[in-house]
C-alpha positions as CSV (number, residue, x, y, z in Angstrom):
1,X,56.3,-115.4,61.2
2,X,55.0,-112.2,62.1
3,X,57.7,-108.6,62.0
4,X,57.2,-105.6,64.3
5,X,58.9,-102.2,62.7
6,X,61.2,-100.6,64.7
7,X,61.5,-97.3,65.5
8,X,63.4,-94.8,67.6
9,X,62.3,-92.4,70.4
10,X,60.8,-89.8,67.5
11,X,59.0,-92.9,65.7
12,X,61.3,-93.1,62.8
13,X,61.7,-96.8,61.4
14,X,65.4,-98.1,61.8
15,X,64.2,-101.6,60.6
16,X,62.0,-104.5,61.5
17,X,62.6,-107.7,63.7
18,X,60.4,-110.8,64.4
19,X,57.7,-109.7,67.1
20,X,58.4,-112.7,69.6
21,X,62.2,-111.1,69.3
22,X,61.9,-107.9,69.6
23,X,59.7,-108.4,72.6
24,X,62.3,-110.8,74.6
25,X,64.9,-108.0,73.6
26,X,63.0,-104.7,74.3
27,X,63.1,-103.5,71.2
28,X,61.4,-99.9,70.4
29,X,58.7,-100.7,67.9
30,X,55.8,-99.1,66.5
31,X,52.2,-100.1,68.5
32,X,48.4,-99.0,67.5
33,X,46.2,-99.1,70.6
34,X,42.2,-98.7,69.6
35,X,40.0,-97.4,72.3
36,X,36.0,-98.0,71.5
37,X,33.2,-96.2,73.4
38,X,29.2,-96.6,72.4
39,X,26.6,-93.9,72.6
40,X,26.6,-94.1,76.9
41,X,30.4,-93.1,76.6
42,X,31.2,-96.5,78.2
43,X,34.5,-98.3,77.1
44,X,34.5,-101.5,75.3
45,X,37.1,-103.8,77.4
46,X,38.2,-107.1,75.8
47,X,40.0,-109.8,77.9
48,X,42.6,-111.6,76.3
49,X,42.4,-114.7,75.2
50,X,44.6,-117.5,77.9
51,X,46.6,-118.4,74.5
52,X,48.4,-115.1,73.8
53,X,52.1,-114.7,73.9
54,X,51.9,-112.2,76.8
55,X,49.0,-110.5,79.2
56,X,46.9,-113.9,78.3
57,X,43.7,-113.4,80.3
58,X,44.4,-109.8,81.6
59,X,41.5,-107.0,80.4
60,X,42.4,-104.4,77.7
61,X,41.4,-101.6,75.7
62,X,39.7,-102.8,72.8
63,X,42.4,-103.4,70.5
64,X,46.0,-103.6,70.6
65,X,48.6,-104.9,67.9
66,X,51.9,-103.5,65.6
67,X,51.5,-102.3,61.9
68,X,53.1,-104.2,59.3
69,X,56.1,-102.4,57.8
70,X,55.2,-99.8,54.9
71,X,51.4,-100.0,56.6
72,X,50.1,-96.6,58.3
73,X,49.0,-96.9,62.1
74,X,45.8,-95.2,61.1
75,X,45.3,-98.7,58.6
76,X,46.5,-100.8,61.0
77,X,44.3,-100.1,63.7
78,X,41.3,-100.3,61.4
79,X,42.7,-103.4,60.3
80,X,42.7,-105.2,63.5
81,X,39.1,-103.6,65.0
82,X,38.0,-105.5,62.7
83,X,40.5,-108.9,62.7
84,X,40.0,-108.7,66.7
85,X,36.4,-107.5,68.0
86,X,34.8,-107.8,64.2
87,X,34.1,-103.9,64.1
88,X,34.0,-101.2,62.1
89,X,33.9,-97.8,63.1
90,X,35.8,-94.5,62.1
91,X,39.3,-93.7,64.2
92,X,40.7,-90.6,65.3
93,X,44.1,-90.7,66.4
94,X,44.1,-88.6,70.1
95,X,48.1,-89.0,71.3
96,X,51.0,-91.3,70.6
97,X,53.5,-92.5,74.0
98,X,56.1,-94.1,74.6
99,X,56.2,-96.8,77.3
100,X,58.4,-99.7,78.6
101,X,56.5,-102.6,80.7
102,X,58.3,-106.0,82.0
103,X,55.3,-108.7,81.2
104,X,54.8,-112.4,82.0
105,X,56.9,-114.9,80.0
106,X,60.3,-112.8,80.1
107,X,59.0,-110.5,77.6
108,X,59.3,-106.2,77.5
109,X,57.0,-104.3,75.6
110,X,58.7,-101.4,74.5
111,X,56.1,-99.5,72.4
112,X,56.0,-96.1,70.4
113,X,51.9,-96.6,70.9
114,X,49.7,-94.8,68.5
115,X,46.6,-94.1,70.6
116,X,42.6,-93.9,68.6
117,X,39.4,-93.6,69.4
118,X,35.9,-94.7,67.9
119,X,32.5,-94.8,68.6
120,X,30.1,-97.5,68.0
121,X,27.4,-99.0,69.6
122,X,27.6,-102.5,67.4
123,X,27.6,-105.9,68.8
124,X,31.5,-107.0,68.8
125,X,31.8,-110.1,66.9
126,X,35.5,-111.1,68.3
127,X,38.3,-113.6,66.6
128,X,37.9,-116.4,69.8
129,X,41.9,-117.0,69.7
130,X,42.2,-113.1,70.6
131,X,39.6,-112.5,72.6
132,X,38.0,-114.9,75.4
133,X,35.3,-112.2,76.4
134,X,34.2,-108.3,76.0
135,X,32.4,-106.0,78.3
136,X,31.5,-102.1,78.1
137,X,32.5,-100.3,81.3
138,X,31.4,-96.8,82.6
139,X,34.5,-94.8,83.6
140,X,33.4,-95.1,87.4
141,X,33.3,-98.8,87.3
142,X,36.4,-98.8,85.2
143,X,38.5,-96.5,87.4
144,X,37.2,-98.8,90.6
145,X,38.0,-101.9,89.3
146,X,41.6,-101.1,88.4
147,X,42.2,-99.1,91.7
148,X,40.8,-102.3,93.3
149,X,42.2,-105.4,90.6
150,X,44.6,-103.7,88.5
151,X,46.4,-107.5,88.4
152,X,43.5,-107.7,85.8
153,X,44.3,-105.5,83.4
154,X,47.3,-104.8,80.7
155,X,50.3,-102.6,81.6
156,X,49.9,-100.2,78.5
157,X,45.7,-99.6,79.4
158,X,46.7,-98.8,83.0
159,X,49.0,-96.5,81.3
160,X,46.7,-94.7,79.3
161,X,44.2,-94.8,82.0
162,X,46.4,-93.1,84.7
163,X,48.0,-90.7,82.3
164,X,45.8,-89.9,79.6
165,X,42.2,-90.2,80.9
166,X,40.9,-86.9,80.1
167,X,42.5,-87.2,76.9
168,X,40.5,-90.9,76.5
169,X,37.2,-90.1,77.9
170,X,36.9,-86.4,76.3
171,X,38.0,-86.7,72.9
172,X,36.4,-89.7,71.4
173,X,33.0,-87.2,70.7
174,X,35.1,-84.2,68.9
């Protein structure tokens, strides 16, 4: 059974709950979010693999999950780069939000989502019951295709697209 660490509005843990839980609930818990660019400052997309609990099949950022209580967010998103797409690349945290999103299956993400960004220009090597397929997208392409499909993509990347893309798109290089 996995946990999720819950946290209030200023990210400070006030326990832990079983992550299928929280998420029926809308529970406030702690998120990591990994954004991946290579050396053409396209983004690395993955689309979810049909199995997952929630957003099965929708396209994403390159990694999403939840640190495990008494893990750092900075650990856990280098943790699961590598569980999830099979990279390994140095993070820089770039912004933290918090966000509320109804999803598919009566579930509510309610996320204090810690935001990083990488570089690398590796082949992914994803976990297949993750990950049914990646792509790297130019931020033209990107910004089209969600203006045109965003049915096909995650609630928290048209989030962070929409609200953070200068933040996205010019840090990952500093």
């Amino acid at each position: 059974m996995e946990y999720v660490v819950l946290v209030d509005e200023k990210d400070n843990e006030t326990g832990v709950m079983e992550k299928l839980e929280a998420h029926r609930e809308g529970k406030l818990h702690r998120a990591v979010s990994v954004f991946i660019f290579n050396s053409k400052n396209e983004m690395l997309l993955q689309q979810r693999a049909a199995g997952k609990y929630h957003s099965g099949g929708l396209w994403t950022n390159a990694c999403c999950s939840h640190p495990r209580q008494g893990e750092s967010v900075y650990y856990a998103a280098i943790r699961r780069l590598y569980e999830e797409m099979g990279l390994k690349c140095a993070l820089v945290e770039i912004f933290s939000f918090v966000y509320k999103a109804h999803l598919d299956n009566d579930l509510t993400e309610h996320e204090f989502d810690h935001v990083f960004t990488g570089v690398a220009d590796a082949i992914p090597v994803p976990d297949s019951t993750e990950v049914a397929q990646w792509k790297y997208m130019s931020l033209s392409q990107l910004e089209a295709d969600v203006r045109d499909h965003p049915e096909h993509y995650t609630e928290w990347f048209k989030i962070c697209l929409r609200d953070r893309r200068k933040e996205l798109f010019d840090k990952q290089h500093s």
